[in-house]
C-alpha positions as CSV (number, residue, x, y, z in Angstrom):
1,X,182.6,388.0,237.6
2,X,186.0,388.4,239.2
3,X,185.5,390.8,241.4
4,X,181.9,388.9,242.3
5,X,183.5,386.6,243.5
6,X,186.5,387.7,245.8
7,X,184.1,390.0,247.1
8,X,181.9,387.4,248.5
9,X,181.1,387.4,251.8
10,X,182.9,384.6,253.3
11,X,185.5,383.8,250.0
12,X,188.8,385.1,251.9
13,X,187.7,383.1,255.0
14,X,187.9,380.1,253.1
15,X,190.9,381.3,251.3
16,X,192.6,381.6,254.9
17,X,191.2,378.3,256.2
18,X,192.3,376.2,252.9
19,X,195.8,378.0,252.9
20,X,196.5,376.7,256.5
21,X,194.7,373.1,255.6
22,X,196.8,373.1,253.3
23,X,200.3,373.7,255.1
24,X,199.5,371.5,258.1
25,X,199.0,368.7,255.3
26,X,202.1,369.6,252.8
27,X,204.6,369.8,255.4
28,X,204.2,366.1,257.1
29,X,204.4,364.6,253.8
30,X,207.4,367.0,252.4
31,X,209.0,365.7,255.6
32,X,207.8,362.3,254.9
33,X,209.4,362.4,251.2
34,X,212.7,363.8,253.0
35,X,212.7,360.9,255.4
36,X,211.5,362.3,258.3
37,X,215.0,363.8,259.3
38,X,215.2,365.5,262.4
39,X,217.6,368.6,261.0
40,X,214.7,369.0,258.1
41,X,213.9,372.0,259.3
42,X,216.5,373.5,260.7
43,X,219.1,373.5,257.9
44,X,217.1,375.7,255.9
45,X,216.2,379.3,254.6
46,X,213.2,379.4,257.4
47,X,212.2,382.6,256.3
48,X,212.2,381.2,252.5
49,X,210.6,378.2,253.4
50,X,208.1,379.6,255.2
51,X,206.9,382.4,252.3
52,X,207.0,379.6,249.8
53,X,204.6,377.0,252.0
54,X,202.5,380.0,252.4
55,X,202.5,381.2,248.9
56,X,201.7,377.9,247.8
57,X,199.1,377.5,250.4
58,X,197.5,380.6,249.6
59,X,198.0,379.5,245.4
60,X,195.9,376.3,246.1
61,X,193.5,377.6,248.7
62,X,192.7,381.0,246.3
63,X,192.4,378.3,243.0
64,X,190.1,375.9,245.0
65,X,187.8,378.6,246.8
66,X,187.6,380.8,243.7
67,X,186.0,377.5,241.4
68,X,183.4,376.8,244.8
69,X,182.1,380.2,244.8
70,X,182.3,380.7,241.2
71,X,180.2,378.3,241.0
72,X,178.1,379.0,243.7
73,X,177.3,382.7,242.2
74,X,176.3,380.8,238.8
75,X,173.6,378.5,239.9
76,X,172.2,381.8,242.0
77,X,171.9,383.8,238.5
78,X,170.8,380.6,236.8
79,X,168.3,380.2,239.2
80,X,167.5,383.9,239.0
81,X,166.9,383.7,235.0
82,X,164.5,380.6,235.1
């Protein structure tokens, strides 16, 4: 079923557009929780930062699109049984 899955058309599409939703979300309210300073981002690893917001995006958007099309594809075989 894995591999049904991730080789749906469309899944990494939506893995791609949730990973950026995602990151354009996190970061304001990281920055938020980090009182909006204005060196925030500029006394860090960028590098660093930037794989781990993308790991992380990609984590979340992979988990979220995997259960919609996982259960996409079982409703089409459950429909396909009956």
């Amino acid at each position: 079923m894995f591999t049904r899955v991730i080789s749906y058309k469309g899944f990494w599409r939506s893995v791609a557009a949730l990973t950026a939703f995602f990151i354009v979300i996190f970061l304001p309210i990281q920055w938020a929780f980090n009182g909006f300073q204005a060196d925030y981002f500029v006394n860090k690893n960028l590098l660093k930062f930037a794989f781990v917001n993308l790991l992380a995006g990609f984590i979340y958007g992979f988990a979220i699109t995997y259960g919609k099309f996982w259960q996409k594809l079982k409703e089409e075989d459950y429909r396909n049984e009956s």
